[in-house]
NUTORKOL-691391 format. One record per residue: z negated, y, x of N, C-alpha, C, CB in turn; residue number from 1. Coordinates in pm, whole numbers. Atoms other than C-alpha are relative to their C-alpha. Glycine has a CB too. Layout:
R      npz      npy      npx     capz     capy     capx      cpz      cpy      cpx     cbpz     cbpy     cbpx    nr
R        Z        Y        X        Z        Y        X        Z        Y        X        Z        Y        X   NUM
...
***
This chain:
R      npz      npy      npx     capz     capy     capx      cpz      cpy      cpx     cbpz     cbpy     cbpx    nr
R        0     -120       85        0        0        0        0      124       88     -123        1      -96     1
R      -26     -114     -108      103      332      155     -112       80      -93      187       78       24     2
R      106      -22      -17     -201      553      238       -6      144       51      -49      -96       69     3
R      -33     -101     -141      -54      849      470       -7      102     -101      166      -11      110     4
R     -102     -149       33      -27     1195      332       44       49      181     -132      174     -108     5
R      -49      -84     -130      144     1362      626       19      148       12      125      -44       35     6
R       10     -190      -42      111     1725      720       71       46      119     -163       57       41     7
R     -109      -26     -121      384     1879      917       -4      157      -18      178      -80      -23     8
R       15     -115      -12      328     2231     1029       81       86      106     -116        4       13     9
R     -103      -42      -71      528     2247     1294       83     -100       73      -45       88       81    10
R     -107       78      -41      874     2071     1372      155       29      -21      -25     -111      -53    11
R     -179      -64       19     1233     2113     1465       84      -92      -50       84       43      144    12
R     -109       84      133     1369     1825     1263     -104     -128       -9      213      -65       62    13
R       84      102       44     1266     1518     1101      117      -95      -43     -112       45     -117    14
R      -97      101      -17     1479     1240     1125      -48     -149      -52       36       -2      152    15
R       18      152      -22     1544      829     1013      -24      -67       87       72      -57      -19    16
R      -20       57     -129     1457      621     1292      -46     -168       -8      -93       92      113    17
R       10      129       75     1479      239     1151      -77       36     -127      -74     -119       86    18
R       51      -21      104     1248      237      902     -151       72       46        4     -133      -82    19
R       66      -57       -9     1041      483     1064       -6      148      -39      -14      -33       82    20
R      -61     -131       59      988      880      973      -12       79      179     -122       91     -167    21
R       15      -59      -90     1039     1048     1302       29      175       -4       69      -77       80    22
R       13     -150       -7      903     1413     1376       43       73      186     -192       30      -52    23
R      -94      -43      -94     1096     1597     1670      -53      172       -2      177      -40      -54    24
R      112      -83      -36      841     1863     1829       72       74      160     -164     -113       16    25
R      -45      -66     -167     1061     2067     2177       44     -165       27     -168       91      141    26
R      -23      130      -92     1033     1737     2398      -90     -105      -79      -55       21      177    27
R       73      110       63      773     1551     2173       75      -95     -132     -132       75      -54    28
R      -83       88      137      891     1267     1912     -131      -87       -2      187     -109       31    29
R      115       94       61      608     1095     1687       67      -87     -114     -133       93      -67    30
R      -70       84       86      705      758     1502     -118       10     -115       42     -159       67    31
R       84       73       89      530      701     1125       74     -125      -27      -34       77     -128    32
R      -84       62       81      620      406      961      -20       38      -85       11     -108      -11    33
R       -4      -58       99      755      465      639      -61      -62     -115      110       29      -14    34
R      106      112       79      539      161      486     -140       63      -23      -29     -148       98    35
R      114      -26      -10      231      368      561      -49      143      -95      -15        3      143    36
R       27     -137       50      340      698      424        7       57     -174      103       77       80    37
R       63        1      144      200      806       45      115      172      -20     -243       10       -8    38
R      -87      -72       13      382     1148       68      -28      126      126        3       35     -151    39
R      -40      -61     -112      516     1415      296      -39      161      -38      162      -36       32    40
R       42     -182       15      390     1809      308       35       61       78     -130       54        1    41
R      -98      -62      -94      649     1993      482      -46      140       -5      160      -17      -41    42
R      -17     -163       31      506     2374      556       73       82       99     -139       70      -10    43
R      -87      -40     -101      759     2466      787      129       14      -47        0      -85      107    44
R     -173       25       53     1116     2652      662       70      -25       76       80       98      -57    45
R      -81       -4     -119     1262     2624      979       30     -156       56      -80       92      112    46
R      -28      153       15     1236     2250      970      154      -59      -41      -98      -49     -114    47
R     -107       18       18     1535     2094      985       11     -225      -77       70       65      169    48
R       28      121       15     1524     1735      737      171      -99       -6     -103        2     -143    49
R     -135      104       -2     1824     1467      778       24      -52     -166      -38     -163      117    50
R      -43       89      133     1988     1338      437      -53     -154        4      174       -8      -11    51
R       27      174       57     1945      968      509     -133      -18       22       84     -135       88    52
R      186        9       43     1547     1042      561      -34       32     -132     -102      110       82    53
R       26      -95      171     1568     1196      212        8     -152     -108      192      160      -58    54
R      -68      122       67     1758      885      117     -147     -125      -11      161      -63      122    55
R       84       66       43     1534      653      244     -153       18      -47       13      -61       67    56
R       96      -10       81     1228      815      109      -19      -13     -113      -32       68        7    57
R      -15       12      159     1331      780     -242       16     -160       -1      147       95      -76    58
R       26      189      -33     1358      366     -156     -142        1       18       81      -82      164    59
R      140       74      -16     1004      388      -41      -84       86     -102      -71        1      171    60
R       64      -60      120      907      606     -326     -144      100       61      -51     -143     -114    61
R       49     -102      -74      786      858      -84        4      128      -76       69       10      121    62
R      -42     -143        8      721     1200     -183       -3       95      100      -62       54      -85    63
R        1     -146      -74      794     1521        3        7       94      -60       86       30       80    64
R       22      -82       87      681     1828      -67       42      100       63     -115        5      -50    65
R      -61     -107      -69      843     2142       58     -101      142      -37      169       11      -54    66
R       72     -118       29      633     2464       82       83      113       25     -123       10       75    67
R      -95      -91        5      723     2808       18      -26      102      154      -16       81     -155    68
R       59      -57     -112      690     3115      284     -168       26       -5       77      129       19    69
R      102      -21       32      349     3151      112     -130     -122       58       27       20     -138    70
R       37      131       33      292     2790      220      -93      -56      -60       -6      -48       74    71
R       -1       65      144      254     2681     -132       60     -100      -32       39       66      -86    72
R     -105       90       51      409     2381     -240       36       29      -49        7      -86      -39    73
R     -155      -59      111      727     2455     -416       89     -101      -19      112      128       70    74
R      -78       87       25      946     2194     -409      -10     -178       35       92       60       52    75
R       79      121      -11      885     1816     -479      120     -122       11     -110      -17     -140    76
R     -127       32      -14     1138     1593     -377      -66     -170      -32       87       55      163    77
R       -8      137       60     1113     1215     -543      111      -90      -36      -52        9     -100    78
R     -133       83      101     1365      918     -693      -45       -3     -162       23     -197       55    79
R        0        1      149     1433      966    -1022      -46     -152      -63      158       42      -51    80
R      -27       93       21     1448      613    -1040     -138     -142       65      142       17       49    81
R      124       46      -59     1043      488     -963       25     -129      -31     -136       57      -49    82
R       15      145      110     1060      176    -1224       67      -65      -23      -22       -2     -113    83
R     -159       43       63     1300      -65    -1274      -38      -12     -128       84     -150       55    84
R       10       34      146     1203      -96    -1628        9      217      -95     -215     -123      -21    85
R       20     -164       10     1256      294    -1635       17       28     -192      160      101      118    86
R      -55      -23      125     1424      291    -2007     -113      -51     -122      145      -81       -4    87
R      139       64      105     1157       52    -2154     -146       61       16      -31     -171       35    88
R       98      -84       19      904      235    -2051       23      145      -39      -67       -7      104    89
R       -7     -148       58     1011      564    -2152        5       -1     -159      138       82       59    90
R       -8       45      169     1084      406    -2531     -139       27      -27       46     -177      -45    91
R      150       20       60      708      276    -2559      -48      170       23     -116     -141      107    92
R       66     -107       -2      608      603    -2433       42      112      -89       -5       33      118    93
R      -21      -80       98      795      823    -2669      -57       19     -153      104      -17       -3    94
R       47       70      144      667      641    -2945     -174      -29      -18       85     -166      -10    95
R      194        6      -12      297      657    -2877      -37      105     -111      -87       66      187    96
R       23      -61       76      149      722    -3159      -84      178       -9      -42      -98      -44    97
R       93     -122      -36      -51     1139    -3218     -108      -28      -52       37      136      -44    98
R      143       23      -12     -339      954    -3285      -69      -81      110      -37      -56     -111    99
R       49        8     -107     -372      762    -3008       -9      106      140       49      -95       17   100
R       -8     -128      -93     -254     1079    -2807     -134       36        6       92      126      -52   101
R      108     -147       26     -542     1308    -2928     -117      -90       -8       24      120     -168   102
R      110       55      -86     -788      987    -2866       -3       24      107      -14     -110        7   103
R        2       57     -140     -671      922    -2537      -10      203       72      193     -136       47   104
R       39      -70      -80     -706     1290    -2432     -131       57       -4       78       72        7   105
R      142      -26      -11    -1090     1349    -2578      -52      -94      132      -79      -40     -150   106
R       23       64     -141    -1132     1090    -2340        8       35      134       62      -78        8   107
R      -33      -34     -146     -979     1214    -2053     -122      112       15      177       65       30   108
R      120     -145      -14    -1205     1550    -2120     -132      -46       11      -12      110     -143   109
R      126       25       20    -1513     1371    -2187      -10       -7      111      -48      -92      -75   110
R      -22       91     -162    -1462     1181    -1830      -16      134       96      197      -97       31   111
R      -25     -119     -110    -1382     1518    -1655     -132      105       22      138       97      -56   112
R      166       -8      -20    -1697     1660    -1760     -117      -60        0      -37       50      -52   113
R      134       80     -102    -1909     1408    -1672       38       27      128      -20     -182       -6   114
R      -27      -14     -185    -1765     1411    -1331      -16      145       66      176      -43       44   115
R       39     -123      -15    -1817     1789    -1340     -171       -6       35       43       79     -135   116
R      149       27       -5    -2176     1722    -1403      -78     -131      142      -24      -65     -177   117
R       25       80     -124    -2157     1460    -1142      -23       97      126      127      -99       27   118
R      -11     -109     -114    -2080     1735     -868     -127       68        7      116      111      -25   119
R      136      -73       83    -2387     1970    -1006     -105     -132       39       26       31     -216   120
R       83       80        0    -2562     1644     -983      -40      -17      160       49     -113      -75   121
R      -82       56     -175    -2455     1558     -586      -65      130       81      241        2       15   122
R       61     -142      -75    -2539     1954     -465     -122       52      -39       87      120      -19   123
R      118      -17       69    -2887     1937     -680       -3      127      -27     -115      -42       63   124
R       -3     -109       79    -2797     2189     -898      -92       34     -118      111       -1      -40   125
R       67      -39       92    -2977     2338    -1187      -17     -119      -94       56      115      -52   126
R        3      115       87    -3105     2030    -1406       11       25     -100      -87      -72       -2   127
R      -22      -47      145    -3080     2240    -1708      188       26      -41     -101      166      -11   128
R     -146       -5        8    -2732     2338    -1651      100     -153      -47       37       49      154   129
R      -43      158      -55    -2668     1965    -1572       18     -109     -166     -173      -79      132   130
R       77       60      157    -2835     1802    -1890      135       66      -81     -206       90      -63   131
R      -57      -55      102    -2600     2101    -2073      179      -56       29      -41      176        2   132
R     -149       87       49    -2285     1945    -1971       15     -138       12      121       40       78   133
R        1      160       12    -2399     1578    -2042       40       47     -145     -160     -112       36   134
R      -18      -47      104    -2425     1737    -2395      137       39      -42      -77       85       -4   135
R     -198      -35      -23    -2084     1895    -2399      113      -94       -9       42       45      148   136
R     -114       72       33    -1888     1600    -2307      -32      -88     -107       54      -70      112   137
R      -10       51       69    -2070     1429    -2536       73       26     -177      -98      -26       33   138
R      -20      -59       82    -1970     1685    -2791      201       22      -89      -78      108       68   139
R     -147       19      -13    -1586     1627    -2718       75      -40     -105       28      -86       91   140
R      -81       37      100    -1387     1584    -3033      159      -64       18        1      116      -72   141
R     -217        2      -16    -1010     1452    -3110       30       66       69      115       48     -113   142
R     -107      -71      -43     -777     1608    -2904      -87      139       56      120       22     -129   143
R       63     -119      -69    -1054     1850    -2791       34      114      -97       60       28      157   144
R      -63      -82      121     -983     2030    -3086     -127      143       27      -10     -112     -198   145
R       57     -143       10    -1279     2268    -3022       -9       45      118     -129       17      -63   146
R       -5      -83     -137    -1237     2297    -2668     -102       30       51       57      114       -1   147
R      107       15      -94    -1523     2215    -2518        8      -35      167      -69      -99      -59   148
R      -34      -51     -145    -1318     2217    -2209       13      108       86       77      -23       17   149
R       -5     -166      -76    -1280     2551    -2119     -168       47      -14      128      143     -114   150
R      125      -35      -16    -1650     2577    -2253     -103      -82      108      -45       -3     -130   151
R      107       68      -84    -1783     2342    -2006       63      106      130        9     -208       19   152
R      -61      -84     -105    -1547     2501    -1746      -82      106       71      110       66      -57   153
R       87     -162      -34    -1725     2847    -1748     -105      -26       27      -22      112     -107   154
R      179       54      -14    -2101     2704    -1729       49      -56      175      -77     -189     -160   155
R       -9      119     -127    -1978     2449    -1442       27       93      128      149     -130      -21   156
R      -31     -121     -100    -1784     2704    -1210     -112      113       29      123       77      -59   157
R      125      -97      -11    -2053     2937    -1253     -134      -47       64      -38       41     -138   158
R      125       38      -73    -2317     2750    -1137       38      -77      108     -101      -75      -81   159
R      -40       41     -168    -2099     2581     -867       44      104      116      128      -96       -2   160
R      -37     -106      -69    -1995     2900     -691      -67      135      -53      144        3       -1   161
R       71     -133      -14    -2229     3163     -846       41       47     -128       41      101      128   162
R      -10      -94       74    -2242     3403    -1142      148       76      -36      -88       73       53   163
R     -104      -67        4    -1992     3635    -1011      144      -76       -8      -13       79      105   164
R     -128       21      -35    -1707     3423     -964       29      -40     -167       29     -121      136   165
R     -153       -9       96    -1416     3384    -1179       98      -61       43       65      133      -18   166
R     -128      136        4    -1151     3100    -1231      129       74       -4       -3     -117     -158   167
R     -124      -80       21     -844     3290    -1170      113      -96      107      -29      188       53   168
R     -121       77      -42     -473     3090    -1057       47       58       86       96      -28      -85   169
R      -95      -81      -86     -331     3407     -921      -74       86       90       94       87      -83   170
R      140      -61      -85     -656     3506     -724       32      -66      145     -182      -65      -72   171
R        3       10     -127     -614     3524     -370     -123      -18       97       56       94       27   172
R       99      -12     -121    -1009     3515     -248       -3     -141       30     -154       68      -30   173
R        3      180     -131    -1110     3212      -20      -38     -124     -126     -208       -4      180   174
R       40      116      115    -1279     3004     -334      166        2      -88     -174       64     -129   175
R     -106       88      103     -958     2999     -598       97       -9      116       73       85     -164   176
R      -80       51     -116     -711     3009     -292       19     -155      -17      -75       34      141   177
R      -20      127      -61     -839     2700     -182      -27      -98     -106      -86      -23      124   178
R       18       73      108     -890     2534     -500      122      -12     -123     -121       54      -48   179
R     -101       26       40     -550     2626     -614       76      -89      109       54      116      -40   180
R     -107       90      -57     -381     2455     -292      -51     -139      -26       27       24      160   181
R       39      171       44     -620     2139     -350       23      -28     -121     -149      -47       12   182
R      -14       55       93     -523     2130     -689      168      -63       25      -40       96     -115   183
R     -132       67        3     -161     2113     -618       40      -94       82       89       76        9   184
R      -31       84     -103     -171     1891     -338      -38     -161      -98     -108       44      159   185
R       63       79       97     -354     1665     -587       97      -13     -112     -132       58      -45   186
R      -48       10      105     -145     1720     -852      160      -63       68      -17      144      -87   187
R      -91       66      -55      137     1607     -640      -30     -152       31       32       70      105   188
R       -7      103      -23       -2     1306     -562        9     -112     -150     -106       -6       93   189
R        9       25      124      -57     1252     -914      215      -37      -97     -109      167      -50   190
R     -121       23       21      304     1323     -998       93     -149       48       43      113       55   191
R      -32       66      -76      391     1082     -726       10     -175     -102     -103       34      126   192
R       66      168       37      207      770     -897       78       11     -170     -247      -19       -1   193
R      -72      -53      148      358      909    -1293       92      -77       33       47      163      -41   194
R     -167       66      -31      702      874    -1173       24     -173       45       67       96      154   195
R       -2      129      -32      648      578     -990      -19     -134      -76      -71        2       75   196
R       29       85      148      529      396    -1335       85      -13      -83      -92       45      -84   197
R      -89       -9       48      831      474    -1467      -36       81     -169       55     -138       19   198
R        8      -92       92      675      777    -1686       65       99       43     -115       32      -36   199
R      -63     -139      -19      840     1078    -1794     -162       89      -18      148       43     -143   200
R      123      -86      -89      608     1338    -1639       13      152      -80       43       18      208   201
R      -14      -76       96      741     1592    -1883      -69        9     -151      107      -12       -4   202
R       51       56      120      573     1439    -2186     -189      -19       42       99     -166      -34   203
R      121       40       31      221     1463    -2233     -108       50      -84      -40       -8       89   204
R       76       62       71      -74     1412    -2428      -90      137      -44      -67     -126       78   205
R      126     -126       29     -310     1749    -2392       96      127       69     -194      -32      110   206
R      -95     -107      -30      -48     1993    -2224      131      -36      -34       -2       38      137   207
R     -130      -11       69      279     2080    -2404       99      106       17      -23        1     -122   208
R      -47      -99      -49      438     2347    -2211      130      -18      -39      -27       18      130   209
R     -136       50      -34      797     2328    -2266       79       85      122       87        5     -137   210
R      -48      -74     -123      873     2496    -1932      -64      -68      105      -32      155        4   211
R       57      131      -71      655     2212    -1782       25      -82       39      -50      -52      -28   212
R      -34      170      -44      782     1941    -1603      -83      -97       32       70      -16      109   213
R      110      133      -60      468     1772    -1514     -122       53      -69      -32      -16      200   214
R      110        6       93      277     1788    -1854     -119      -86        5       49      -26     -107   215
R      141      128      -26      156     1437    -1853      -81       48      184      107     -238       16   216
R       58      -28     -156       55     1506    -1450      -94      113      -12      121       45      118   217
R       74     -103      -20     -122     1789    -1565     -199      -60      -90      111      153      -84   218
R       91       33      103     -309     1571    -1791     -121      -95       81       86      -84     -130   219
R       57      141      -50     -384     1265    -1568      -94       26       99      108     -101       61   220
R      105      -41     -105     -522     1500    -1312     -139       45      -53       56      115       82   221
R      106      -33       16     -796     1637    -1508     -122      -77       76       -1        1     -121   222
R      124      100      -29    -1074     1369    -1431       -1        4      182       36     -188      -78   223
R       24       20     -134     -998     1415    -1035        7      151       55      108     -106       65   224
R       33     -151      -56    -1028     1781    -1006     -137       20       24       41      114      -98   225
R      180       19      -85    -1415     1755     -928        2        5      107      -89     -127       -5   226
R      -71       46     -180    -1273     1606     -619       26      142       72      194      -99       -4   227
R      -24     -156      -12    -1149     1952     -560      -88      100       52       22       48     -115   228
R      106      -94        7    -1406     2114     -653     -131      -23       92      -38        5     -140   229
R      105       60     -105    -1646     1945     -444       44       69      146        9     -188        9   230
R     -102      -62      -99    -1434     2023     -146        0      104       33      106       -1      -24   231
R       33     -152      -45    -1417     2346     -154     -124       89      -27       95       76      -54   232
R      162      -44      -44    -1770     2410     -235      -63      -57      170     -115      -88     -137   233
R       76       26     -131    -1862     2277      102       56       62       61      -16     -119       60   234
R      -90      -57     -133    -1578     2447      342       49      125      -42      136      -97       49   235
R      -33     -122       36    -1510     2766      130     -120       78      -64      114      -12      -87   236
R       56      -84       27    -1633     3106       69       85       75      -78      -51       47       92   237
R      -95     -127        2    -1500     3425     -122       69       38      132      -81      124      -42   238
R       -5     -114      -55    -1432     3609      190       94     -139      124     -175      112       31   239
R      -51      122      -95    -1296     3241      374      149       33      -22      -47     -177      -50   240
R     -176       31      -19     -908     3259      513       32     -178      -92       47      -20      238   241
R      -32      127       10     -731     2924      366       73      -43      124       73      -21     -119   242
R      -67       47     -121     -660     2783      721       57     -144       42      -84       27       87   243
R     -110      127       13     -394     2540      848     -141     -115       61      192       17      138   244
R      119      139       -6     -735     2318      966      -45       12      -86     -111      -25       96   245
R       61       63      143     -889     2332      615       96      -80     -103      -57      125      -89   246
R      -84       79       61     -550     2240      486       -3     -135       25      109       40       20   247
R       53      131      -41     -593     1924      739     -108      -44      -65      -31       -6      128   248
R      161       61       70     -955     1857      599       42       -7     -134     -160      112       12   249
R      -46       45      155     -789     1836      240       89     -132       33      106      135      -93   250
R      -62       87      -27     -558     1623      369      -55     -142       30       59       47       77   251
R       67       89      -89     -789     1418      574     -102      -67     -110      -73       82      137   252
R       81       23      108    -1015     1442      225       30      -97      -80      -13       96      -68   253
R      -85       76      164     -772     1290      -57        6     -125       73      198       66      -73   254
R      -43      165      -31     -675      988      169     -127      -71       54      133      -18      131   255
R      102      137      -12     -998      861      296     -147       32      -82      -41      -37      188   256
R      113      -20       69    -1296      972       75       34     -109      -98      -28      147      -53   257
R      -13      108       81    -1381      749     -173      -43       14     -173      -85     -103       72   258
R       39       24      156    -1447      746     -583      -62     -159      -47      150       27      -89   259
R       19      113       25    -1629      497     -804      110       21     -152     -173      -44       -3   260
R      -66      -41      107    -1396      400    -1046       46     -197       -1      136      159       27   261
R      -36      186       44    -1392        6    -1251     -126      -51       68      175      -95       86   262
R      133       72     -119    -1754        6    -1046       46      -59       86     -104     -109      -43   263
R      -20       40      -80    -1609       -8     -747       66      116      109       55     -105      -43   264
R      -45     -176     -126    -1521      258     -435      132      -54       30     -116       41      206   265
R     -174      -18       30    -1153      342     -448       34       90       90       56       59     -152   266
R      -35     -148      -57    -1001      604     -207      109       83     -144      112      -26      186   267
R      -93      -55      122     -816      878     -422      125      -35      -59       30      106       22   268
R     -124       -8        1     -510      793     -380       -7     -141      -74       79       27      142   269
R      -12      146       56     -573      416     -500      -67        0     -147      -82     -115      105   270
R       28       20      161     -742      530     -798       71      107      -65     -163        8      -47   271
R      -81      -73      101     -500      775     -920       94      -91      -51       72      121       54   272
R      -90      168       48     -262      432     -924     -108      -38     -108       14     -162      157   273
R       30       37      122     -530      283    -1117      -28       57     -136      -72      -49       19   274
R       22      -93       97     -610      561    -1330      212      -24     -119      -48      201      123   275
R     -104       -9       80     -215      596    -1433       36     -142      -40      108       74       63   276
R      -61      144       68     -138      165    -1492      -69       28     -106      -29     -161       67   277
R       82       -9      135     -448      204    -1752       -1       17      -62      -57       25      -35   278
R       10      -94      109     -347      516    -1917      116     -140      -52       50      206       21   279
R      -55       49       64      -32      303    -1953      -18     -192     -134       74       26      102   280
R       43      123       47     -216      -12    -2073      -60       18     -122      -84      -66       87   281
R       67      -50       67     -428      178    -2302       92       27     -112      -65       93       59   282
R      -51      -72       61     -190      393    -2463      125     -104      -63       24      123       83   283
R     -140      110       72      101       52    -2540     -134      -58      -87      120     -158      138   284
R       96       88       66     -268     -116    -2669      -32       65      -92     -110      -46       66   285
R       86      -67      104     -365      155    -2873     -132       -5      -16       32      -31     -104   286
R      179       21      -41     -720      137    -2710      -46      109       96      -38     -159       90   287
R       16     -112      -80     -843      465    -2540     -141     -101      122      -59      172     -122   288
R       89       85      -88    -1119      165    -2399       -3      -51       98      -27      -70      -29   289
R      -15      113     -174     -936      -14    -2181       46      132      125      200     -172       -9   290
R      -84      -88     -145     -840      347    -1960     -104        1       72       68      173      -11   291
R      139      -17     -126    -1068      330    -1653       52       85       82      -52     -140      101   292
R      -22     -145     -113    -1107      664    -1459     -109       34       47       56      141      -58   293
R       75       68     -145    -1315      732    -1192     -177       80      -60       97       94      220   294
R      137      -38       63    -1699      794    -1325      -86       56      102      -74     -123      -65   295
R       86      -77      -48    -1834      944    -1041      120       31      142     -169      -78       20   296
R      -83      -68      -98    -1618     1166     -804      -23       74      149       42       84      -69   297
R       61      -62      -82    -1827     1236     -550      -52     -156      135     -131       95     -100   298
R       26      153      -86    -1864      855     -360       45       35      123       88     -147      -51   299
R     -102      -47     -139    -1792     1046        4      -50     -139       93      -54      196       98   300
***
């Protein structure tokens, strides 16, 4: 099972080299194999990538991710073609009923704030706070119909980073910074494992953007954004740069830290796989019971 994220920050091409990914540094050349590698994070425009590495990354169901000058991920490069059963699974999934939908996403919410409360739990946070979002998820309706997600949200953030702060996307200080690049690095890996199931990643359950291409992905990630959030409560501040070594320590984070998830320690990357077979096991069963997602997000 490939395991690698790879972080490439600086390189003058990136080449096939059997079935290895070779990086081409002045006079330096480093072999991966391509058996090892989970997906690729290119923040370099000046990088120069070969077609038939492109090629065979979409055989090993590699992703690469191309960043912008902002280095942001921007562009996500995958095979259309994850599943051989691509058609049959896109049927069952069209056809999922909107009541198992709007089960299967109280669920996901309930899950996400426990694991919120897990975090709070892990940094011995306020026990009152704590207690108030055991309450909460228990409070979780259909389809989140009253939105006790955004209300746990505000309590949780607030007492994980302070009073003053504020959840903002397009916020540049050192806390959302770095909690927007770990989300998308995350949410890429997430995408990664979707596709690879032979789901459309456009379709999902609690986000309905139609300018969205990675609805369901937006969905599946909920329950592993803790992960995140954990993360950058330990190595970020307001006033913290997002630096190309904290980017490494995210990197270095997602692939070997560990989750409990089925009662049992998972690295992330192996339980976002199990997280997405489930949803799909769940959601053809019409059983929001059988989805197992990871119950405590904090197993470092």
């Amino acid at each position: 099972m490939s395991w690698r994220i790879v972080y490439i920050e600086s390189a003058d091409k990136m080449k096939l080299y059997l079935d290895n990914l070779k990086v081409i540094r002045e006079e330096q050349e480093i072999l991966i194999p391509l058996s090892d590698i989970h997906t690729i994070l290119l923040d370099n425009q000046k990088t120069t990538v070969t077609a038939s590495l492109i090629n065979r990354l979409a055989e090993y169901h590699i992703l690469i991710i191309f960043c912008d000058e902002k280095h942001l991920p921007n562009v996500y490069g995958i095979s259309p073609h994850g599943h051989y059963k691509n058609a049959l699974v896109l049927s069952k999934q069209i056809n999922w009923s909107e009541e198992i939908k709007g089960e299967m996403w109280q669920e996901i919410i309930k899950v996400k704030i426990m694991n919120q409360a897990s975090i709070l739990e892990y940094l011995r946070k306020d026990e009152k706070e704590i207690s108030r979002l055991h309450r909460i998820a228990e409070d979780v309706t259909f389809a989140d119909e009253t939105n006790r997600e955004g209300y746990a949200a505000k309590m949780y953030f607030n007492e994980l980073f302070g009073d003053a702060f504020i959840r903002e996307r397009d916020s540049y200080d050192g806390i959302n910074s770095s909690l927007n690049y770990g989300y998308i690095v995350l949410r890429s890996c997430v995408a990664r494992s979707v596709v690879a199931h032979g789901l459309q990643p456009s379709i999902g359950i609690g986000h309905h953007n139609q300018n969205n291409a990675f609805n369901l992905v937006d969905d599946l990630i909920e329950p592993f954004r803790p992960a995140i959030d954990l993360w950058v409560s330990l190595v970020s501040g307001p006033d913290d740069l997002l630096t190309t070594s904290k980017k490494q320590q995210l990197i270095h984070y997602i692939t070997k830290n560990t989750v409990i998830i089925g009662e049992q320690k998972q690295t992330i990357l192996n339980a976002i796989d199990i997280v997405v077979q489930s949803y799909i096991k769940a959601m053809n069963n019409q059983n929001t019971e059988l989805l197992v997602c990871p119950t405590n997000v904090v197993a470092v």
